[in-house]
C-alpha positions in Angstrom: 13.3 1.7 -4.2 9.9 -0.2 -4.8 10.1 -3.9 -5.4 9.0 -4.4 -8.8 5.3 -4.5 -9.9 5.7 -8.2 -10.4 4.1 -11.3 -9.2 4.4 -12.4 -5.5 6.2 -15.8 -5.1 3.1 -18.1 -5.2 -0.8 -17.2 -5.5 -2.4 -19.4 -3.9 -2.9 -23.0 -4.2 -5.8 -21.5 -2.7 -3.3 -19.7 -4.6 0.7 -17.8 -8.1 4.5 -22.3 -10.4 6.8 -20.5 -9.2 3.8 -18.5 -7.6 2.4 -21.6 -6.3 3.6 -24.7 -4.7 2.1 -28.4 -4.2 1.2 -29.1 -0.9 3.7 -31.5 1.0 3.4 -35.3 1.2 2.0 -36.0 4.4 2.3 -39.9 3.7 3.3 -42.5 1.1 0.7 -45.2 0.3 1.1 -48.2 -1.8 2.1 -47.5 -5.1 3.9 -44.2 -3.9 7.3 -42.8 -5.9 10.2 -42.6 -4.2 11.1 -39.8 -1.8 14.0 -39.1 -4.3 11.9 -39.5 -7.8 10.2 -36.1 -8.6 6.6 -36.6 -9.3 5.4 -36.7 -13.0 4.5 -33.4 -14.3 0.8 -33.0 -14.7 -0.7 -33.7 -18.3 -2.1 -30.4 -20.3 -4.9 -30.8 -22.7 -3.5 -28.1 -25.0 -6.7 -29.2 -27.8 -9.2 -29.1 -25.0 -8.0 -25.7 -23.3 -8.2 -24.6 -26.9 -11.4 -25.3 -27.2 -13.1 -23.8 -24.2 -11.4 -20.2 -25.4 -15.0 -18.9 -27.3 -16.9 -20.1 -24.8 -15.1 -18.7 -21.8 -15.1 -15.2 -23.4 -18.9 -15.3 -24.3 -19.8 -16.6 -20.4 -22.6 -14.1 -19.2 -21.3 -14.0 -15.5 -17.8 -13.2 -17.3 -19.4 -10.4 -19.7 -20.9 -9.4 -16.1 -18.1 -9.3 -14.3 -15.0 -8.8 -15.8 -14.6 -5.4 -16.0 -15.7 -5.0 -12.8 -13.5 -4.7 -9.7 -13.3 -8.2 -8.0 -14.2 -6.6 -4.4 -17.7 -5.4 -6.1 -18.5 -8.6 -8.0 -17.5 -11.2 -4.9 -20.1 -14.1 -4.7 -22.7 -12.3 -7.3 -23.1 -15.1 -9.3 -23.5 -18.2 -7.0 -26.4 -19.6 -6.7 -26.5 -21.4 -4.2 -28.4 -24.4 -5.1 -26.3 -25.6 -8.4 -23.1 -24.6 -5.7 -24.8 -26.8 -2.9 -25.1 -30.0 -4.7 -22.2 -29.2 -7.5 -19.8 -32.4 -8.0 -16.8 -32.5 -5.6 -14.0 -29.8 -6.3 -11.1 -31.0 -8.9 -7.6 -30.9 -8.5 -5.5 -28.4 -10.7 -3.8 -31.9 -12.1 -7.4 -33.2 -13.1 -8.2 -29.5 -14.8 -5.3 -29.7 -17.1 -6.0 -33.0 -18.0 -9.4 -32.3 -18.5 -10.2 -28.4 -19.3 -13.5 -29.3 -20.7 -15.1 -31.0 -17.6 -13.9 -28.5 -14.7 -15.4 -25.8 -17.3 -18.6 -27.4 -17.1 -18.5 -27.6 -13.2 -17.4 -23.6 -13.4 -20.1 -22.5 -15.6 -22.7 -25.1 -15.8 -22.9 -25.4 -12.3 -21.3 -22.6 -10.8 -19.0 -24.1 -9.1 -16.1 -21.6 -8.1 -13.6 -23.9 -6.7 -13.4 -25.8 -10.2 -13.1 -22.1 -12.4 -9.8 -21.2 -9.8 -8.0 -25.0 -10.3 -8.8 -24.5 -13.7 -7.4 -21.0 -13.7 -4.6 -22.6 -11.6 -4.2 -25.0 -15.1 -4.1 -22.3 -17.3 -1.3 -20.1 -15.2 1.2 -23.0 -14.6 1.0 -24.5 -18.5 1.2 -20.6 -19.7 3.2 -21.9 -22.9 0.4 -24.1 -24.5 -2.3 -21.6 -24.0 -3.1 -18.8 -26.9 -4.5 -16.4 -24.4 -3.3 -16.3 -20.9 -5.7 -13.7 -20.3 -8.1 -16.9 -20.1 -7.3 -17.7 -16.7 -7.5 -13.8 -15.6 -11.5 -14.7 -17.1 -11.1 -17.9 -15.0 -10.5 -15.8 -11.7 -13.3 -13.4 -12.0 -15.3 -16.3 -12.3 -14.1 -17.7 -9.2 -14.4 -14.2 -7.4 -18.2 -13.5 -8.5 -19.2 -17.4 -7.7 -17.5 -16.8 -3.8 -14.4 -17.9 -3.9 -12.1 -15.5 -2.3 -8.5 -16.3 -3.7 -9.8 -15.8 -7.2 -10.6 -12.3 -6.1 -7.1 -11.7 -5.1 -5.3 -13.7 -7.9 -7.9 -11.4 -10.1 -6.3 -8.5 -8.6 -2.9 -9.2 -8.5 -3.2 -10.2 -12.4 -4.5 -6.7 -12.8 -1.6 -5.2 -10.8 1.1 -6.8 -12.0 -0.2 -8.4 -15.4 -0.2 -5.6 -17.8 -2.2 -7.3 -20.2 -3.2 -5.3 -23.5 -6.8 -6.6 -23.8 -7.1 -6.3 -19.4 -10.1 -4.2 -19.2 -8.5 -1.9 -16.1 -5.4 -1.0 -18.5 -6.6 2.1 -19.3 -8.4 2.7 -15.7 -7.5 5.6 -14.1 -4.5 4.1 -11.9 -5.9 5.8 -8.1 -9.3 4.1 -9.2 -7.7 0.6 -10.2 -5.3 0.8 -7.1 -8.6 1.4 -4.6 -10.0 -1.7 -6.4 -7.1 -3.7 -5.5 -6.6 -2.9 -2.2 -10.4 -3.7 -1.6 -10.2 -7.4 -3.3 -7.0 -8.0 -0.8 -8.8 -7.2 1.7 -11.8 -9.0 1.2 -10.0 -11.9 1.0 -7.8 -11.7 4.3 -11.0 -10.7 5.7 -12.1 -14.3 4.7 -8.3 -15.8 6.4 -6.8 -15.9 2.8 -3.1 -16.0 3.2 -2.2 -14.3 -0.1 -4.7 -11.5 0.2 -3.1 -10.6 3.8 0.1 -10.3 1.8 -0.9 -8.4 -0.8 -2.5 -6.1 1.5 0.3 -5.4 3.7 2.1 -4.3 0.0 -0.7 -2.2 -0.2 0.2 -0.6 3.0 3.6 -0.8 2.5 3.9 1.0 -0.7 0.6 3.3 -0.2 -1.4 1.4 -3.0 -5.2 2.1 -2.9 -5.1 3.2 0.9 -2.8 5.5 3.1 0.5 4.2 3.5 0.9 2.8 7.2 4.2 1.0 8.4 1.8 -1.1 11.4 -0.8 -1.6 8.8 1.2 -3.5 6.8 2.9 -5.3 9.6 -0.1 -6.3 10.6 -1.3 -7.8 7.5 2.1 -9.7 6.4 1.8 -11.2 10.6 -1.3 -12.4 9.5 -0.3 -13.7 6.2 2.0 -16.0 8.6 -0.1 -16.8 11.2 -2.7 -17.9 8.3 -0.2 -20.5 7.5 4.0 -19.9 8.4 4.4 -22.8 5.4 3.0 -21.2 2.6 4.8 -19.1 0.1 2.4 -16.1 1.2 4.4 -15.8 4.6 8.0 -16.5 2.9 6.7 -13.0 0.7 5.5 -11.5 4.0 8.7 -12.2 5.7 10.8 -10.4 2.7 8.5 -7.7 3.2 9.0 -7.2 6.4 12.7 -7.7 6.4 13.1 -5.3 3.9 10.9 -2.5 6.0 13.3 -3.0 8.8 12.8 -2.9 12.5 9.4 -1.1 13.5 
């Protein structure tokens, strides 16, 4: 039996919270909490996320690219002189404080890094946002300004999403499959962990390409040696256990 058409276990922090996971605290510095006090959940700017709805949907590289398979619409929209001198990236924790500001670095000034954290934002405070198709909107952005991870966080929302108002809902599903497997790809191509794992289910399961037992080992070994910490390997490694011996 398939696993279920569901979610992997993290995106990417470059990547999906329970599909994604804070990088570990290489040090304590004055000021730090306690080893054994969790850290304070980020703040969420429910009235600020709420406001950047409209525009979002109305973004002309959105209306562009949404409907469009993330492989085919991969760095279309940066430019790479607003990119080049573009504020430093945010943090996820800054985006959900402050929607409004890492939408301005996403659209104003193309700036791909700032629509994935703010995607990111979106996903992990799910409850206090009207549309969560918002931060699918968010990861086409990032996809079409060159950010690979929002091309495969784009396509895994479109695998496993289901969303009513998705534009690929009512894609033919051999078409939309192709698509995904395409996005994975060009983002393992590119050393991204969770597109290496999401390929090698592609292979596994025969999704978009031919289905090919050393294809897919391949791609979840890769996943690992991307980075063995990451919750893409700990999916890989399920994957691979649950194939068997080759």
């Amino acid at each position: 039996m398939s696993p279920a058409r569901s979610l992997p276990a993290g995106h990417l922090r470059t990547s999906l919270a329970a599909l994604f996971a804070l990088a570990p605290v290489l040090s304590l510095g004055p000021g730090a909490s306690r080893a054994d006090e969790a850290p304070a959940a980020p703040v969420f700017n429910k009235a600020e996320a709420a406001e950047i709805a409209a525009p979002l949907r109305q973004d002309p590289a959105l209306l562009r690219s949404f409907g469009t398979c993330p492989a085919d619409t991969f760095a279309r929209e940066r430019p790479f002189w607003r990119w080049a001198f573009a504020p430093r990236r945010p943090t996820e924790r800054r985006c959900a404080r402050e929607p409004a500001s890492c939408y301005a670095l996403c659209t104003r000034w193309s700036n791909a890094p700032a629509c994935f954290d703010l995607a990111l934002a979106l996903e992990h405070h799910s409850l206090d946002v009207a549309d969560i198709l918002d931060k699918e909107r968010l990861y086409a952005l990032a996809c079409a300004g060159g950010f690979p991870a929002g091309c495969t966080n784009r396509a895994a929302g479109i695998r496993n999403g289901g969303y009513a108002e998705d534009p690929f809902r009512a894609a033919p599903r051999a078409d939309t499959d192709a698509c995904l497997a395409r996005s994975f790809r060009l983002d393992c191509d590119r050393r991204g962990a969770w597109g290496c794992a999401m390929l090698g289910q592609a292979y596994r399961l025969g999704e978009g390409v031919a289905a090919e037992a050393s294809r897919a080992r391949a791609a979840f070994d890769m996943a690992c040696a991307i980075n063995p910490d990451f919750a893409a390997c700990t999916f890989a490694k399920r994957q691979l256990a649950e194939m068997g011996a080759p």
